[in-house]
C-alpha positions as CSV (number, residue, x, y, z in Angstrom):
1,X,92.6,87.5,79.6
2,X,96.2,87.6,78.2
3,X,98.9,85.5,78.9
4,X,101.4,88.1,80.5
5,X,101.2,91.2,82.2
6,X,101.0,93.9,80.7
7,X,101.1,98.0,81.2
8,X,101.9,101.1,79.8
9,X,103.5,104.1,81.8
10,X,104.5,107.8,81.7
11,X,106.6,110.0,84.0
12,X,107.9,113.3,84.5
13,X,109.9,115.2,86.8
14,X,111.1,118.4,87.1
15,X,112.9,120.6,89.6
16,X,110.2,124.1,89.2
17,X,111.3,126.9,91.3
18,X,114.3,125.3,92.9
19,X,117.7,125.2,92.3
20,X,118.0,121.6,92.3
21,X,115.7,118.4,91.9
22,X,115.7,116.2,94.8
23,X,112.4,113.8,93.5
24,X,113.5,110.2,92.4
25,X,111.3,108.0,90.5
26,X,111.5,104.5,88.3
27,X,109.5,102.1,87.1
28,X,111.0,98.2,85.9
29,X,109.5,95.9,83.7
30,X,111.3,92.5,83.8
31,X,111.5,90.1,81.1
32,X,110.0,86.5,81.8
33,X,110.5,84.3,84.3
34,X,110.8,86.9,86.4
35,X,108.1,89.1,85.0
36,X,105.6,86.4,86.6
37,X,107.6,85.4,89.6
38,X,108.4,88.8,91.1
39,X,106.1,91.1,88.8
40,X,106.8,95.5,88.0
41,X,108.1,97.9,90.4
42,X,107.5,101.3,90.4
43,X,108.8,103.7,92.9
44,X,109.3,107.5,93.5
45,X,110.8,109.1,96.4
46,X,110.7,112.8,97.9
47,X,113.6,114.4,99.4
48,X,112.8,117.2,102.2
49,X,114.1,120.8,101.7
50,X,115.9,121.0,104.9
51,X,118.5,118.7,104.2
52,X,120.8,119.0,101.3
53,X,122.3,115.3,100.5
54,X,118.1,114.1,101.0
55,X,118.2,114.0,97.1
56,X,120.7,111.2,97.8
57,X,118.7,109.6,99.9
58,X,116.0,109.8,97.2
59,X,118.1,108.3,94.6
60,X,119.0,105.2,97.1
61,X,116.2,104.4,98.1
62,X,114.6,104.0,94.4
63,X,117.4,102.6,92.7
64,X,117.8,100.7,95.3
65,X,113.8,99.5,95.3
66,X,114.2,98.8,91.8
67,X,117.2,96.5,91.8
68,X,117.0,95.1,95.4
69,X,113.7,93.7,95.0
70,X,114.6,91.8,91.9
71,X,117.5,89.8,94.1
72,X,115.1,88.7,96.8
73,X,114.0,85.4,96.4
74,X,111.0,83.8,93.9
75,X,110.1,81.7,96.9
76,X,109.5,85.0,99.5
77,X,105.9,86.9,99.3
78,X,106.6,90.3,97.6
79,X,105.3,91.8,101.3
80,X,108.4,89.7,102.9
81,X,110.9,91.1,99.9
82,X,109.6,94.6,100.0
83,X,109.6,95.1,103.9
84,X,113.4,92.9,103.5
85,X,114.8,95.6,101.4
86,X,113.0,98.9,102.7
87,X,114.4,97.9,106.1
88,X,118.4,97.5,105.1
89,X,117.4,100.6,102.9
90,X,116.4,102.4,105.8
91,X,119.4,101.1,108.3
92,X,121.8,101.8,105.6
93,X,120.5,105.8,105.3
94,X,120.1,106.1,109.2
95,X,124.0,104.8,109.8
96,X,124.7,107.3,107.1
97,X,123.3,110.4,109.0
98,X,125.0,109.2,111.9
99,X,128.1,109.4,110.5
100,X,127.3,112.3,108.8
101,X,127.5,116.3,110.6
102,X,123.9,116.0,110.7
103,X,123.8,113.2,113.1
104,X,122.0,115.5,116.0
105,X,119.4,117.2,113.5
106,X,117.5,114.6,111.3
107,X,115.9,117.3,109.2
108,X,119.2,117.8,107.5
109,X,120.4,114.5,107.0
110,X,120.2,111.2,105.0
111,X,116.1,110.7,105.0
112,X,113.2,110.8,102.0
113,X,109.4,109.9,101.4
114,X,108.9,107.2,99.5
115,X,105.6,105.4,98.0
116,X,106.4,102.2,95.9
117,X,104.0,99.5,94.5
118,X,104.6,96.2,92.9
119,X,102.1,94.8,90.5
120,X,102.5,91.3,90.6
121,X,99.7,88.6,88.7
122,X,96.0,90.5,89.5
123,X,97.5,92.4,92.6
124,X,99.1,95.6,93.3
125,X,101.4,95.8,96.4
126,X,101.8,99.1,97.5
127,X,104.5,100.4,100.3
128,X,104.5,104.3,102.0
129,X,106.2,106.0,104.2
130,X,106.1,109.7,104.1
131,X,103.7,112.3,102.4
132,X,104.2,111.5,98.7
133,X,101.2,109.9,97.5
134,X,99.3,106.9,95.5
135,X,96.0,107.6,93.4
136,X,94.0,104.7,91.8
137,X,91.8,105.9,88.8
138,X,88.7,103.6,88.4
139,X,86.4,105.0,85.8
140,X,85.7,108.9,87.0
141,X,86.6,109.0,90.4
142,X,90.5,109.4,91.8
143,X,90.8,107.6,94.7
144,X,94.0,108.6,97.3
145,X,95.2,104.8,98.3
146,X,97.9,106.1,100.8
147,X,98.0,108.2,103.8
148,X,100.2,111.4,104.6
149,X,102.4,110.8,107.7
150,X,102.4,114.6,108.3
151,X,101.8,116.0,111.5
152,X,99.9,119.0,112.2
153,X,100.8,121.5,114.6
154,X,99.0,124.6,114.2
155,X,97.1,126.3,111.0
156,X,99.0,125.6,108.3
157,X,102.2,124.1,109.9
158,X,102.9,120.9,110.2
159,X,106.1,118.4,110.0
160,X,106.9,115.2,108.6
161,X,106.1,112.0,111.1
162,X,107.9,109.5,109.2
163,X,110.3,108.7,106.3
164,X,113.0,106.5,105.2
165,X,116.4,107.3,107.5
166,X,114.5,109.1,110.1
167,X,114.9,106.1,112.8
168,X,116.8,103.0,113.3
169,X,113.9,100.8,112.5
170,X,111.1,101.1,109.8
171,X,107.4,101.7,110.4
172,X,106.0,101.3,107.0
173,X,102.2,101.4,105.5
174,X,101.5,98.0,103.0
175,X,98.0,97.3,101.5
176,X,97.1,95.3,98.7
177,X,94.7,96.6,95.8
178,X,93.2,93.5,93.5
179,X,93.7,94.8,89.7
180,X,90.8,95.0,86.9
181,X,92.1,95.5,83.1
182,X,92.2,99.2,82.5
183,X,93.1,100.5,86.2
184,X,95.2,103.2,86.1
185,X,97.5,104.3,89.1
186,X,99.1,107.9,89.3
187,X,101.9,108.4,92.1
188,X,102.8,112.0,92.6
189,X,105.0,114.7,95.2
190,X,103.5,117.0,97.0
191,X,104.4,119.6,95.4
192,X,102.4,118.3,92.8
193,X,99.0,117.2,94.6
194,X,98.4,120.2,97.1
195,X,98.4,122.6,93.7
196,X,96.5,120.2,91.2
197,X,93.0,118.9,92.7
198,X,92.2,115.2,92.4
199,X,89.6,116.3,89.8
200,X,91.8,118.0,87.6
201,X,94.4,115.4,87.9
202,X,91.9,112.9,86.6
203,X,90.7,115.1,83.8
204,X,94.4,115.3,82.8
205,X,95.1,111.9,82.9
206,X,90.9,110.5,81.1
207,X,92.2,113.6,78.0
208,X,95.5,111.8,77.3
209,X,95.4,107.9,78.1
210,X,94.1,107.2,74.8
211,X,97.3,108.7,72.5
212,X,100.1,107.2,71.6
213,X,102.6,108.0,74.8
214,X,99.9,109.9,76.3
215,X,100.5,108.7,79.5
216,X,104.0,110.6,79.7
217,X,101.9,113.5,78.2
218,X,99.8,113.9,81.1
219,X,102.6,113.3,83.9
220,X,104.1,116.2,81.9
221,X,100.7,118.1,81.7
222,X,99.9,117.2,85.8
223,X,103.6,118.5,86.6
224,X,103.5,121.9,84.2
225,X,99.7,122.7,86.3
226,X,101.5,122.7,89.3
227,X,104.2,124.9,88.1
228,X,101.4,127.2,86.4
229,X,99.6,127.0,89.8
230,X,102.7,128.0,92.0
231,X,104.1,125.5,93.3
232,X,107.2,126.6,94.6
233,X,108.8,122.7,95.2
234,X,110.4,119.7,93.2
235,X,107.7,118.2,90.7
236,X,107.3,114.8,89.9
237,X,104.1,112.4,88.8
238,X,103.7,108.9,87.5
239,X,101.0,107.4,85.6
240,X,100.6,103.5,85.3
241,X,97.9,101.7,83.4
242,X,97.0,97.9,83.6
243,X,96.5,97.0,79.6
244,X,96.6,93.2,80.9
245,X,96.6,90.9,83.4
246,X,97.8,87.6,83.2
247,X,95.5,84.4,83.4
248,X,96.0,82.3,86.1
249,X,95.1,78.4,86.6
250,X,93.4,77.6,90.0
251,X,97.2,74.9,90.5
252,X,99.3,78.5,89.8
253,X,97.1,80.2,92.8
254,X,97.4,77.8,95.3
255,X,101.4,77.2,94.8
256,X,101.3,81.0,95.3
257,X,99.2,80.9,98.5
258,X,101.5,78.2,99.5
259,X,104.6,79.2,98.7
260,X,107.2,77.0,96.6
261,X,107.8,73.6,97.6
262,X,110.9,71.9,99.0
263,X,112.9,69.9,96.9
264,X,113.5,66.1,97.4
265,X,116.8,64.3,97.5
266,X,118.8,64.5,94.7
267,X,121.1,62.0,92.9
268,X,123.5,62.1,90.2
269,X,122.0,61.9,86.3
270,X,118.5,63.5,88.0
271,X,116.3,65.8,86.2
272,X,115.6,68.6,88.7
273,X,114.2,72.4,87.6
274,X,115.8,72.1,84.2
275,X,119.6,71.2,85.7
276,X,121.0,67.8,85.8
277,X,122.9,66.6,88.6
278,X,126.5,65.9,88.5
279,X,126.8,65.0,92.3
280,X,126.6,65.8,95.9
281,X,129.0,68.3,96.8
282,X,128.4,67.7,100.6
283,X,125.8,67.4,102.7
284,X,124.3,67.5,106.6
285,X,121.7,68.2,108.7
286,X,120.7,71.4,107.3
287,X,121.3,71.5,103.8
288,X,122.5,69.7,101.0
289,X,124.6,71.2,98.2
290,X,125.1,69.3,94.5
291,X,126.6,70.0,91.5
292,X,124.6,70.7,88.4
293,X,124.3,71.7,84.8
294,X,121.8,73.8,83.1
295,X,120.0,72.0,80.9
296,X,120.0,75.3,79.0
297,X,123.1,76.6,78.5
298,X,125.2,73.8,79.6
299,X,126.9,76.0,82.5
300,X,128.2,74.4,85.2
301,X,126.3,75.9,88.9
302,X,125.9,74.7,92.2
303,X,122.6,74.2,94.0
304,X,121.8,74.3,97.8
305,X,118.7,72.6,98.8
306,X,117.3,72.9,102.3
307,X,116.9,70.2,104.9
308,X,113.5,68.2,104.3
309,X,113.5,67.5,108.4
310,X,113.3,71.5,109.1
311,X,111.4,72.5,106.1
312,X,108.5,72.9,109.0
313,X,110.9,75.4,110.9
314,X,110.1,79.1,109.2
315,X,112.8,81.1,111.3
316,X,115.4,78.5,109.5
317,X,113.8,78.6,105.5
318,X,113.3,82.6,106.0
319,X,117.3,82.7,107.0
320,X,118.2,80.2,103.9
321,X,116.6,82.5,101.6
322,X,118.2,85.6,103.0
323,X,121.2,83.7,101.6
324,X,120.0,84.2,97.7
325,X,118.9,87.7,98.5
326,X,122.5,88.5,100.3
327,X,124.6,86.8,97.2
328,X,122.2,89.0,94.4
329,X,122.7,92.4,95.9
330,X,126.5,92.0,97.0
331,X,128.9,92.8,93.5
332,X,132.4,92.3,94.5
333,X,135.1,89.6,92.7
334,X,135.6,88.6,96.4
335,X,132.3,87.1,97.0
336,X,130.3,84.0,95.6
337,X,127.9,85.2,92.6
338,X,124.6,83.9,92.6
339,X,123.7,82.1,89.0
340,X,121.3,85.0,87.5
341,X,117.6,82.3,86.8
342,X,116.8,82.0,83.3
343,X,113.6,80.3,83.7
344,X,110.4,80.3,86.1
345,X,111.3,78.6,89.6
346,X,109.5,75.6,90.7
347,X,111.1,75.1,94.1
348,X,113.3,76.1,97.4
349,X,116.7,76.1,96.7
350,X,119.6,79.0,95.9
351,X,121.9,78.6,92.8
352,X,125.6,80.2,92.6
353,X,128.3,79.8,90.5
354,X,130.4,76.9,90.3
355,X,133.9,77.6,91.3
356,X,136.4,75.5,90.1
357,X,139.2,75.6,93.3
358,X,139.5,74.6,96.5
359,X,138.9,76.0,100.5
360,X,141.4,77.4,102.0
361,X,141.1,75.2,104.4
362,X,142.6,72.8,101.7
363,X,145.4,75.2,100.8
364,X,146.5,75.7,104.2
365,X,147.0,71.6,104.2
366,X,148.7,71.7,100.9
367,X,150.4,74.6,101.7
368,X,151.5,74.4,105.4
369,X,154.7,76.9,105.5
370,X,152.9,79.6,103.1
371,X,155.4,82.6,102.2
372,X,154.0,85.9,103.9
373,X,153.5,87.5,100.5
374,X,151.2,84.8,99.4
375,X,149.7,85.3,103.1
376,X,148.9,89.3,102.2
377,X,147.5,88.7,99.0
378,X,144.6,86.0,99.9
379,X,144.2,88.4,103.5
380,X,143.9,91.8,100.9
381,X,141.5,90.0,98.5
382,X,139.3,88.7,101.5
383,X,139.2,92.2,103.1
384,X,137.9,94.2,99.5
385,X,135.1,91.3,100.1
386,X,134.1,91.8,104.0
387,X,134.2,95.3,103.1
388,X,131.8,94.6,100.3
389,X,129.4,93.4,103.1
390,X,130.1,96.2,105.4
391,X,129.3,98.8,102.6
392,X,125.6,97.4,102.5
393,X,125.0,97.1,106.1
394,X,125.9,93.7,106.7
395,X,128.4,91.5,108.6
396,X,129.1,88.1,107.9
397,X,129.9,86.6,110.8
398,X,131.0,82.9,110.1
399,X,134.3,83.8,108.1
400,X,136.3,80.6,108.5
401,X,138.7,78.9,105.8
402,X,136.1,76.3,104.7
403,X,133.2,79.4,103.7
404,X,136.3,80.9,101.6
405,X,137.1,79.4,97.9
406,X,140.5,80.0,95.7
407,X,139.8,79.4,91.8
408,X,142.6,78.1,89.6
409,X,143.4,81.9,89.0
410,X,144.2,82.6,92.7
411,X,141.1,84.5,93.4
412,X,140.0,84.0,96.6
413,X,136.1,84.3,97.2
414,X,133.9,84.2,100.2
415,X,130.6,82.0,100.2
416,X,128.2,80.6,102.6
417,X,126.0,83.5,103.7
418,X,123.9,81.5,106.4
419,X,125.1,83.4,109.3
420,X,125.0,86.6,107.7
421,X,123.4,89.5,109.5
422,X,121.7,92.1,107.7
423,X,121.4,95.2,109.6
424,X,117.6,96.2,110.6
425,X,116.4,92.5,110.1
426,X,116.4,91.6,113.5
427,X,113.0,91.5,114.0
428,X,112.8,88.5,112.4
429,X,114.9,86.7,115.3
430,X,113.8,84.6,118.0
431,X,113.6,85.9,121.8
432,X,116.4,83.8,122.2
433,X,118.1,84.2,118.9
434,X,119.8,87.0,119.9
435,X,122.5,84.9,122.0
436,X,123.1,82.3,119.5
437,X,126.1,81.8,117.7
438,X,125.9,81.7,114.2
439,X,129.4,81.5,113.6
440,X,132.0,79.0,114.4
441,X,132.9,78.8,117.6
442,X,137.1,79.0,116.7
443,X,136.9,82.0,114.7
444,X,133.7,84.2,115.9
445,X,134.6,87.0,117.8
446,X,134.9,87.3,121.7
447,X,132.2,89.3,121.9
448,X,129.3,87.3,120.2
449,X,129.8,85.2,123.9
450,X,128.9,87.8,125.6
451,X,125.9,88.6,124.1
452,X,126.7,91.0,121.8
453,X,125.8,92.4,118.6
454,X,128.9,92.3,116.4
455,X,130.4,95.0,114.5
456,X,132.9,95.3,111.3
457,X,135.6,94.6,113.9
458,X,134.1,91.3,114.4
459,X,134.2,90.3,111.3
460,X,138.0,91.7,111.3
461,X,138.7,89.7,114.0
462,X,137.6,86.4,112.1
463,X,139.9,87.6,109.5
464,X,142.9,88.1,111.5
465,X,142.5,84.6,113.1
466,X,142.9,83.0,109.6
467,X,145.7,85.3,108.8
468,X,147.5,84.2,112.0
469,X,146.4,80.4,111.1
470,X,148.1,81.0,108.0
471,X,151.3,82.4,108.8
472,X,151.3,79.7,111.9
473,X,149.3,76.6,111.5
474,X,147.6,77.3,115.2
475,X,144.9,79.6,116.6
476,X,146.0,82.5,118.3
477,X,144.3,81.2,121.7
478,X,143.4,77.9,120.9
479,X,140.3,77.3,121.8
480,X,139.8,79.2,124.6
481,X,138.0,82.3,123.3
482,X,134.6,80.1,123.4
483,X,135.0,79.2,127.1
484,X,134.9,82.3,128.2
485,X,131.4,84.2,128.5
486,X,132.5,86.9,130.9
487,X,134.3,90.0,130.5
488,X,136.8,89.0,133.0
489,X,137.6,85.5,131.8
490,X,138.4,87.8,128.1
491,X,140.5,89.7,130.1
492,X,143.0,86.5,131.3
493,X,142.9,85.8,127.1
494,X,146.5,85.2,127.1
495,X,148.1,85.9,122.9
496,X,150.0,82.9,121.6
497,X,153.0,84.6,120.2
498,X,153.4,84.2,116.3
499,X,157.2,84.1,117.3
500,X,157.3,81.5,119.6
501,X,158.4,78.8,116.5
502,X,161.1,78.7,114.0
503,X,159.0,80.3,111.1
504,X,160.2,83.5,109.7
505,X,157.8,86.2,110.5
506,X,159.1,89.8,111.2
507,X,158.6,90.4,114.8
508,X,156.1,93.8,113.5
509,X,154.1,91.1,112.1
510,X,153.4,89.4,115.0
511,X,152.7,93.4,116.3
512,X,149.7,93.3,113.7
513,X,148.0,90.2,114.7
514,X,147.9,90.5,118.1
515,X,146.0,94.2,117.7
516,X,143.7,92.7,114.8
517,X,142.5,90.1,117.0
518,X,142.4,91.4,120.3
519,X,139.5,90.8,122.7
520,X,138.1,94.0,123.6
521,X,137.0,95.3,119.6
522,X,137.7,98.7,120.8
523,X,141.4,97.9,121.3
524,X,141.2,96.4,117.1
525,X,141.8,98.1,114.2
526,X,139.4,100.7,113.4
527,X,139.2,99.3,109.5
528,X,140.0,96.7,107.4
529,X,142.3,98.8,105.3
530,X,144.4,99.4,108.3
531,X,145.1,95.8,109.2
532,X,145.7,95.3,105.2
533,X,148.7,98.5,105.3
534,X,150.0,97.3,108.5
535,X,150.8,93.8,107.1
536,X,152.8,95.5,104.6
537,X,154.0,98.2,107.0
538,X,155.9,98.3,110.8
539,X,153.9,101.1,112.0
540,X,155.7,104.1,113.7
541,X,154.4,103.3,117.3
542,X,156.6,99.4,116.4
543,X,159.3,101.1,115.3
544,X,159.6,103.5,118.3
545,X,159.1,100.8,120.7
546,X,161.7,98.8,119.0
547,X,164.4,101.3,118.4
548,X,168.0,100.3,119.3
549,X,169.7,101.6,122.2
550,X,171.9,104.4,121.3
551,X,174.7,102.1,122.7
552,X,174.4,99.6,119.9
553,X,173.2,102.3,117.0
554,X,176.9,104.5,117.5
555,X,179.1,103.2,120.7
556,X,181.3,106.3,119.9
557,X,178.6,108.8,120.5
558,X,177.3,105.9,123.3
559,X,181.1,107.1,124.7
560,X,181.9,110.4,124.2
561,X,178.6,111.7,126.1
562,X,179.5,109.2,128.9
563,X,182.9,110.9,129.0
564,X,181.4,114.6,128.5
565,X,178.6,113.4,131.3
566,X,181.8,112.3,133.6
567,X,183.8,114.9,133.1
568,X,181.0,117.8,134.1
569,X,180.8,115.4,137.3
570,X,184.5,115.8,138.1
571,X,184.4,119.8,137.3
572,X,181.3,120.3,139.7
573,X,183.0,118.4,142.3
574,X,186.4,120.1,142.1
575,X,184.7,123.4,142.0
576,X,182.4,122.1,145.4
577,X,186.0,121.2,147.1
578,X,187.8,124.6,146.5
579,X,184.6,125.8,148.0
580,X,184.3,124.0,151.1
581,X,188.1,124.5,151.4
């Protein structure tokens, strides 16, 4: 057996009879270490003919496949990494539809099939939902692997039961296939299969697979027999051959089985996974983070190690590793990178850059009277990166000064995602998970003590606090937001008045933070480009409220309408005398 994995692969697509293509497909074949730790992906989604932004939804959900799965991390199972991003895929293309016209007629919105498989070592993965399909050629016989989740209604009719955006949550096939050298996989539309026969398919595929790129030839060949064969809908096919599987020592399969192991404490000058320590950044009862240097490249990175004590806790290690997958798929200058693995992964722990700065927390000390245009420009680089978050479905929910990092440049950057909440990953909380707080307690939202599920606003609200802790040096009502667990207790929240010391803050100011963090989210700003304008801008509804009395903008127009006002007094009376009289 060879050393590395190996396969060959053709594909075609093409949009036949209609006037536009709405198939997606990919395949991606990593360079090492991460051709061995995660393995190929190959996906291809179908959009549906009654909805005109499903080709969209195809494109997402591949392109997404394809680079999403690569940013999970070595340590998850590809079933946990797979089902991790399908889900937020599937979230993020539901919230889409229901922003969308279409939110009342699914048929039309946001939604596609999709069938994806992951070869990984001697095993292929393979994920469905919807009524493309997955073949496995063995020898002479083509064998369907998937299932159509088509309903039939009457001869001939039918509708789709289930693809990606249909519902909030996810109900998706996954099945494992062990590989033998030569297996060859063919993933196709149905507007391919239900005109082509299995057996003609296969013939295709046994006539080419021996020429040079004959693979691609018979995708093409599959895809034109359709057309021939009058197929009136989107074409698309995929063929995938195993040339080589890797060999595998018995050590290699049972770290697999096992997963990866933790890490034991570090010191400075150790030898650890090809870095070398510098030193403990800080540690505590959950993790512990140290500076490093690739042994490699000599780059400076940080590594965050999990806590030996809960290492036998899964709910904590499955939300640590959420952290690596959060900081790969987020690209925005306003949030921590994660430092991109150059070799094979030995144990549990996430690496990021190393940035050379300090919390804000720390610049608020050195910094204690900050001017307000210093203020807006950390508060607008923090919001591009919350809305970073928000773009991808997610919320981070623990934004406090010590998670947020200025660099020598001025760049502020937001780290720490182990309170982040990825939307459609819920199932992996705890019955009682649901009421914890994740956050801290000083800058979470009101509504996370009730109970609730946050929202952007949330996460705006966080924000505002620090703005106001800024600008002020106190919390905008101290620490009472955490005692109060009932509605009513929010509503006696009582706003500490940016105003109420001798700091020069424009009265509109203190306007803007009371609305961004006030405790019913309804009663916030809608977005976080609105807070951002209105700390730049008095809004109208200030301005009206605040407009001068016409007695101090011109007494002399004040005056002469008192006098006109007066003098229409005297003339109706006069004129009521000589009546009566």
């Amino acid at each position: 057996m060879s050393p590395e994995l190996k396969i060959s692969a053709g594909q075609y697509s093409d949009k036949g009879r209609k006037e536009s293509n709405q198939d997606f497909h990919g395949i991606y074949v990593p360079q090492e270490p991460q051709l061995s730790a995660k393995g190929i992906a190959i996906a291809l989604a179908d959009g549906i003919s009654s909805s005109a932004v499903s080709d969209v939804a195809s494109q997402y959900a591949v392109a997404g496949f394809l680079e999403d799965y690569y940013c999970t991390s070595e340590a998850w199972t590809v079933k946990t990494s797979a089902e991790r991003i399908l889900s937020a895929t599937n979230s993020w293309l539901h919230a889409q539809t229901q922003k969308s016209p279409y939110r009342y007629d699914q048929d039309k919105g946001y939604v596609c099939t999709l069938s994806a498989m992951v070869i990984k070592s001697a095993t292929a993965h393979i994920f469905h939902v919807g009524d493309s399909r997955i073949y496995r050629l063995r020898g002479k016989a083509l064998e369907q692997l998937t299932r159509d989740h088509r309903v039939w209604i009457a001869q001939g009719q039918s509708y789709l039961g289930r693809a990606l955006g249909f519902k909030p949550q996810l109900e998706i096939d996954y099945q494992t296939q062990q590989l033998e050298p030569g297996d060859i996989f063919l993933l196709a539309t149905d507007g391919v299969y239900e005109h082509v026969s299995e057996h003609d398919m296969a013939a295709i595929i046994r006539s080419h697979a021996d020429e040079a790129g004959g693979l691609d030839t018979a995708a093409k060949s599959i895809v034109g027999k359709a057309f021939e064969r009058g197929s009136a809908d989107n074409l698309t096919a995929q063929v995938v051959r195993v040339d080589a599987l890797p060999r595998r020592e018995a050590g290699e399969m049972l770290q697999q089985l096992s997963g990866l192991p933790l890490p034991p404490m570090l010191e400075a000058r150790a030898q650890f996974d090809g870095y070398t320590i510098v030193r403990e950044v800080q540690g505590s009862s959950r993790s512990h983070i140290y500076l490093a240097t690739d042994n490699d490249s000599g780059a400076l990175a940080i590594l965050k190690t999990p806590s030996i004590d809960l290492g036998g806790d899964p709910a904590y290690l499955e939300r640590f590793l959420t952290e690596e997958w959060i900081a790969r798929r987020i690209n925005s200058a306003h949030v921590l990178k994660p430092y991109v693995p150059t070799r094979k992964r030995h144990y549990v722990y996430v690496a990021t850059e190393y940035i050379d700065g300090q919390t804000l927390a720390q610049w608020m000390r050195d910094n204690p009277r900050p001017p307000l245009e210093a203020v807006r420009g950390l508060v607008e680089q923090l919001a591009k990166g919350l809305r970073a978050f928000h773009r991808l479905e997610m919320l981070h929910q623990d934004l406090r000064p010590e998670n947020i990092m200025i660099d020598g440049t001025g760049t502020a950057k937001i780290i720490d995602f182990g309170s982040t909440r990825v939307a459609s990953l819920v199932e992996a909380d705890t019955p009682g998970g649901q009421d914890k707080i994740l956050g801290t307690a000083q800058y979470s939202a009101p509504e996370y003590f009730l109970g609730e599920g946050g929202s952007p606003r949330s996460d705006l609200f966080s924000l505002g606090v620090i703005t106001y802790q800024m600008l002020t040096g106190r919390l905008p009502y101290g620490a009472e937001v955490a005692k109060c667990r009932t509605r009513a207790a929010q509503n006696k929240l009582r706003y500490d008045s940016a105003l109420r010391d001798d700091r020069e803050i424009p009265a509109w100011i203190d306007e803007v933070l009371r609305k961004a963090v006030h405790p019913d989210p309804a009663k916030r700003y809608g977005e976080l480009s609105e807070f951002v304008h209105d700390l730049r801008h008095p809004s109208q509804d200030f301005l009206n409220k605040t407009r001068q009395p016409l007695l101090e903008r011109n007494p002399v127009a004040f005056w002469r309408g008192v006098s006109l006002i007066l003098a229409a007094v005297i003339v109706v009376l006069v004129a009521l005398k000589s009546h009566t009289g």
